[in-house]
Biotite code that builds the C-alpha atoms (Angstrom):
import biotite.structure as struc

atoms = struc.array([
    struc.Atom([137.164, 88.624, 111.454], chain_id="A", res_id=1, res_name="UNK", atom_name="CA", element="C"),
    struc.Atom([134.167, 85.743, 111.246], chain_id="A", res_id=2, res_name="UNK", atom_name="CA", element="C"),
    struc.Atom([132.155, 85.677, 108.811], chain_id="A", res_id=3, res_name="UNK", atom_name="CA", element="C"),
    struc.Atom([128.291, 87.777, 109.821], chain_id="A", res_id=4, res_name="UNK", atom_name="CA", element="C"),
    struc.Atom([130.822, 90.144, 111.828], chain_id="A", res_id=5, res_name="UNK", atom_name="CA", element="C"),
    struc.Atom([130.289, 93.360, 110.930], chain_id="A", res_id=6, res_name="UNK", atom_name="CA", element="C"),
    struc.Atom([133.395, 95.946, 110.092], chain_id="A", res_id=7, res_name="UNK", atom_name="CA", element="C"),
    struc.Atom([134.037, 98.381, 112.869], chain_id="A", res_id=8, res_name="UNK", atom_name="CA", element="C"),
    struc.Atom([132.447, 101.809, 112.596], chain_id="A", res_id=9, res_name="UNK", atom_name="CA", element="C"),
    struc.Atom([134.527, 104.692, 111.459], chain_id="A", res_id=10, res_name="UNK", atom_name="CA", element="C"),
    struc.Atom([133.332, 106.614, 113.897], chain_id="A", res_id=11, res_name="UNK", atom_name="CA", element="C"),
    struc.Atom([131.638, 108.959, 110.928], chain_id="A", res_id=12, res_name="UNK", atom_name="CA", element="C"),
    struc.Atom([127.796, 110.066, 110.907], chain_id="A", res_id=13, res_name="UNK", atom_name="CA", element="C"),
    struc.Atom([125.509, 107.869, 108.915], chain_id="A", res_id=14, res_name="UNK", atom_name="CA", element="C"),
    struc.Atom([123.514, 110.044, 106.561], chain_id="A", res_id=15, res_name="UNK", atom_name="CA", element="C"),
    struc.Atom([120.055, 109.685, 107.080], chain_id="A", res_id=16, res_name="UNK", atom_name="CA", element="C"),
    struc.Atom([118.641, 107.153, 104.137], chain_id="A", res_id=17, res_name="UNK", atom_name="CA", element="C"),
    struc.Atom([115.532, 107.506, 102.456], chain_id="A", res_id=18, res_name="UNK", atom_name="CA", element="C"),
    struc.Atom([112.608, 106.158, 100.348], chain_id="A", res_id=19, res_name="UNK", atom_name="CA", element="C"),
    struc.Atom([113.376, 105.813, 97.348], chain_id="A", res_id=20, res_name="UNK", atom_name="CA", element="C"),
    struc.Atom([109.390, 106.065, 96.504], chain_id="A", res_id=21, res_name="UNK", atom_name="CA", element="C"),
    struc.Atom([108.610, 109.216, 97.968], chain_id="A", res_id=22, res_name="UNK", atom_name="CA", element="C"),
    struc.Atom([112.143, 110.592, 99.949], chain_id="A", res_id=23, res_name="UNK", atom_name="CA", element="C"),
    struc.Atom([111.115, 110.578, 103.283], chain_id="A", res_id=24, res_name="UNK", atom_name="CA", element="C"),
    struc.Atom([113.508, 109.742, 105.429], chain_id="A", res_id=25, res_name="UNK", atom_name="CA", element="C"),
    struc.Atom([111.041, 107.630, 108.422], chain_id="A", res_id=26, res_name="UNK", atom_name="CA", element="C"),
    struc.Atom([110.949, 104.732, 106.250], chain_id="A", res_id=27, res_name="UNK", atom_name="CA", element="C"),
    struc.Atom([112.116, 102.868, 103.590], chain_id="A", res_id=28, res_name="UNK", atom_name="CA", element="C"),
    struc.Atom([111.286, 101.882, 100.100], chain_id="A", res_id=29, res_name="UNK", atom_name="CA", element="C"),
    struc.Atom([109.918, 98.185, 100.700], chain_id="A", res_id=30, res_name="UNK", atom_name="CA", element="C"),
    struc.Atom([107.226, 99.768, 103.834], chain_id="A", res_id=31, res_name="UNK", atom_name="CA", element="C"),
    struc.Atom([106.345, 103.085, 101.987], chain_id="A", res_id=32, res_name="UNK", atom_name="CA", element="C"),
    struc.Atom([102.815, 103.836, 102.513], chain_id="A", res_id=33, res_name="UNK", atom_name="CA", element="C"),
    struc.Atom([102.518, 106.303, 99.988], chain_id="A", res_id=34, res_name="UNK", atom_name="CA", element="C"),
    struc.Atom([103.728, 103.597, 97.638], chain_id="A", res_id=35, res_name="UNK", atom_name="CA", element="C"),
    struc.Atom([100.943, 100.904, 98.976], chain_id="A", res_id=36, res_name="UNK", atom_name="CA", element="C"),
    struc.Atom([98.478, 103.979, 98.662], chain_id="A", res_id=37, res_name="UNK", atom_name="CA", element="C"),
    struc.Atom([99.051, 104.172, 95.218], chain_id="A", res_id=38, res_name="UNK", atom_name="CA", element="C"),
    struc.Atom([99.209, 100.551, 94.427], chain_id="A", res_id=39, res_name="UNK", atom_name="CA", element="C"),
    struc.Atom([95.626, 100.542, 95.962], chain_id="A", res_id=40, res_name="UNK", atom_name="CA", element="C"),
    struc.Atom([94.444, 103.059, 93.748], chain_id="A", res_id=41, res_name="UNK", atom_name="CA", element="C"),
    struc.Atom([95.677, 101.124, 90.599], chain_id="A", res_id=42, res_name="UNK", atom_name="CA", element="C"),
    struc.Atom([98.479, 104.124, 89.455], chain_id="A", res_id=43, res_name="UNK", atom_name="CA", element="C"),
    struc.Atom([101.286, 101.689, 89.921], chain_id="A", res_id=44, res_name="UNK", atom_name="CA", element="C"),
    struc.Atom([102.533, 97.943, 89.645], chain_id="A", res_id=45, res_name="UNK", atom_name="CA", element="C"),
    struc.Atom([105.438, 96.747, 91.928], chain_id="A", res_id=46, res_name="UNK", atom_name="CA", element="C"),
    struc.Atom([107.357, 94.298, 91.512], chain_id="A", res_id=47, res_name="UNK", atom_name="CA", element="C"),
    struc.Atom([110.060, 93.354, 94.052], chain_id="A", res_id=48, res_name="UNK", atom_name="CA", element="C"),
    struc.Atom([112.214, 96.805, 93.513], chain_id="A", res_id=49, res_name="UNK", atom_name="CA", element="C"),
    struc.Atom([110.787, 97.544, 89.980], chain_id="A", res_id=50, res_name="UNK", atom_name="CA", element="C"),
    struc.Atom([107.758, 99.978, 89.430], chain_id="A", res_id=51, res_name="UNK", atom_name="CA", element="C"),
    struc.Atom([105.905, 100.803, 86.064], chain_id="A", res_id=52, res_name="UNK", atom_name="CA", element="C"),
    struc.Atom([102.652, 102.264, 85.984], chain_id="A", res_id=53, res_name="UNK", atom_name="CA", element="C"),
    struc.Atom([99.234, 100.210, 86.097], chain_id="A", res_id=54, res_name="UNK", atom_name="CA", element="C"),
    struc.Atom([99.509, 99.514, 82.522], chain_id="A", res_id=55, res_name="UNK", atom_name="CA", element="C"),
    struc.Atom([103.309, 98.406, 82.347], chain_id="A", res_id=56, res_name="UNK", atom_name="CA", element="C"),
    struc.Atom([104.789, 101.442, 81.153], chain_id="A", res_id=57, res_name="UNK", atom_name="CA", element="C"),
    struc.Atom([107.614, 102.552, 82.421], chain_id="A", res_id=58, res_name="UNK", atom_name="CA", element="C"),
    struc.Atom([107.520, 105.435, 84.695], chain_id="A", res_id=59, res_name="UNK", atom_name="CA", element="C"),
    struc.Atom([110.127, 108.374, 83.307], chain_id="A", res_id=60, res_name="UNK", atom_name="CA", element="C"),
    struc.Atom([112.154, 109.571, 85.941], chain_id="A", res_id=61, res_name="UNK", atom_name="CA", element="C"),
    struc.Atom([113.878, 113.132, 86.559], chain_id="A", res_id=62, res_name="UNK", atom_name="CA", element="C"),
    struc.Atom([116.706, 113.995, 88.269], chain_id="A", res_id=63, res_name="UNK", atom_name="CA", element="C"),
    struc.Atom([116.156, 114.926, 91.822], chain_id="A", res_id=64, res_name="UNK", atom_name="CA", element="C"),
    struc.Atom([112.708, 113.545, 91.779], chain_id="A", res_id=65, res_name="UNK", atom_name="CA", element="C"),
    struc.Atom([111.280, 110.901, 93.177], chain_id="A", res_id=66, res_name="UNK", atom_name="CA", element="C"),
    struc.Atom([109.105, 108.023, 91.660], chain_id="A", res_id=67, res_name="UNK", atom_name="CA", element="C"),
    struc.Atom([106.240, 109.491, 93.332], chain_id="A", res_id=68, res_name="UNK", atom_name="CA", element="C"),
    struc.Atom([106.652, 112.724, 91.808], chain_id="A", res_id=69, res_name="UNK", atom_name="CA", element="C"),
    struc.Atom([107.403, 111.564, 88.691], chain_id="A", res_id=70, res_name="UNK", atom_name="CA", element="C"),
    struc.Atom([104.362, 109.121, 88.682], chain_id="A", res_id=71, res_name="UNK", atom_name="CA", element="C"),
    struc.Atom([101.599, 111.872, 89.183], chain_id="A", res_id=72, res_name="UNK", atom_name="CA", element="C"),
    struc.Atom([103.932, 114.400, 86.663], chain_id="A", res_id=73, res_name="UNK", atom_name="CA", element="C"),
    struc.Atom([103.838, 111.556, 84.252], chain_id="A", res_id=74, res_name="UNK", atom_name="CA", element="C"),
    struc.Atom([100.652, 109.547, 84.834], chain_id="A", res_id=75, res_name="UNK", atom_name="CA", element="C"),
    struc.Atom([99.624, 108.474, 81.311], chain_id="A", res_id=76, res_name="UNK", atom_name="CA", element="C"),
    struc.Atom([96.161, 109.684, 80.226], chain_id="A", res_id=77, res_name="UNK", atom_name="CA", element="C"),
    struc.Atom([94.965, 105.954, 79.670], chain_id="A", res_id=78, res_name="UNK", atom_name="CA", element="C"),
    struc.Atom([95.173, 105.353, 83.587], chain_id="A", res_id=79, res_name="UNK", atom_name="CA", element="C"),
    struc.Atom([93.722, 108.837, 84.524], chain_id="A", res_id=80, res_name="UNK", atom_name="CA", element="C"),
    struc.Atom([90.507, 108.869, 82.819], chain_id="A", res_id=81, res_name="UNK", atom_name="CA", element="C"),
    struc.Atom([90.402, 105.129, 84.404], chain_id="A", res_id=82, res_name="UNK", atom_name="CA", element="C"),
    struc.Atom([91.016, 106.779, 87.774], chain_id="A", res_id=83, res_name="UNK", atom_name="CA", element="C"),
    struc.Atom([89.067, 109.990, 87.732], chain_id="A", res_id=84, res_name="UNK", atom_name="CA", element="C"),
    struc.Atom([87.204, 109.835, 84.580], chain_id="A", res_id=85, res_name="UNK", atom_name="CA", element="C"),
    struc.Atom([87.144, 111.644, 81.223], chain_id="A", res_id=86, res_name="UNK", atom_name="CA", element="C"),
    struc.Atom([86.649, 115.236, 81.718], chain_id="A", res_id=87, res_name="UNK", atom_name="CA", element="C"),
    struc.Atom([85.570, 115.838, 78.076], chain_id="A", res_id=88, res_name="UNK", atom_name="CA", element="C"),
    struc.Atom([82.688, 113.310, 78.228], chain_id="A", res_id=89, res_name="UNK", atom_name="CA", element="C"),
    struc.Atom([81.665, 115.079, 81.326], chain_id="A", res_id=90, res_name="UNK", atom_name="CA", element="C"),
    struc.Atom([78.071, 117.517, 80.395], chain_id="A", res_id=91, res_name="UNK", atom_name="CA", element="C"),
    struc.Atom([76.651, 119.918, 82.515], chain_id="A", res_id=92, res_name="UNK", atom_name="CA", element="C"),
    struc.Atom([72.779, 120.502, 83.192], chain_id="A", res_id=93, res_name="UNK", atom_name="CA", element="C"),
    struc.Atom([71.416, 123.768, 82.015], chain_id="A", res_id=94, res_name="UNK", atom_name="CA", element="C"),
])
């Protein structure tokens, strides 16, 4: 075999792959546009392969979840009030 050859197929199905962002299974991690979506709207940092949240936490992850899920389960309070605002500072007209 040359090397750049590739081995010979097994004749076996390929399981579908996925995102690793958001487990869809139409693209992959490095195009994910839920992933750019939420870069855009300053939840996340990426870096190559690695993602923390805006602020350089690390984002917990679950088992069976993906980093999407786990960013919006996890989302520290710093970055929401940044994104949507503090709801306690928030009065209402009588």
């Amino acid at each position: 075999m040359r090397y750049g050859q590739r081995l010979p197929q097994m004749g076996l199905p390929r399981p579908p792959r996925k995102c690793f962002y958001c487990f869809e299974t139409d693209h992959l991690f490095l195009f994910c546009p839920k992933k750019t979506e939420d870069k855009k709207k300053g939840l996340i940092l990426v870096d190559k392969f690695t993602v923390r949240f805006a602020n350089g936490e690390l984002i917990p992850m679950e088992h069976n979840m993906s980093i999407k899920d786990c960013v919006r389960k996890h989302l520290p309070s710093s970055i929401a009030v940044m994104m949507w605002g503090n709801p306690e500072l928030e009065t209402c007209s009588i």
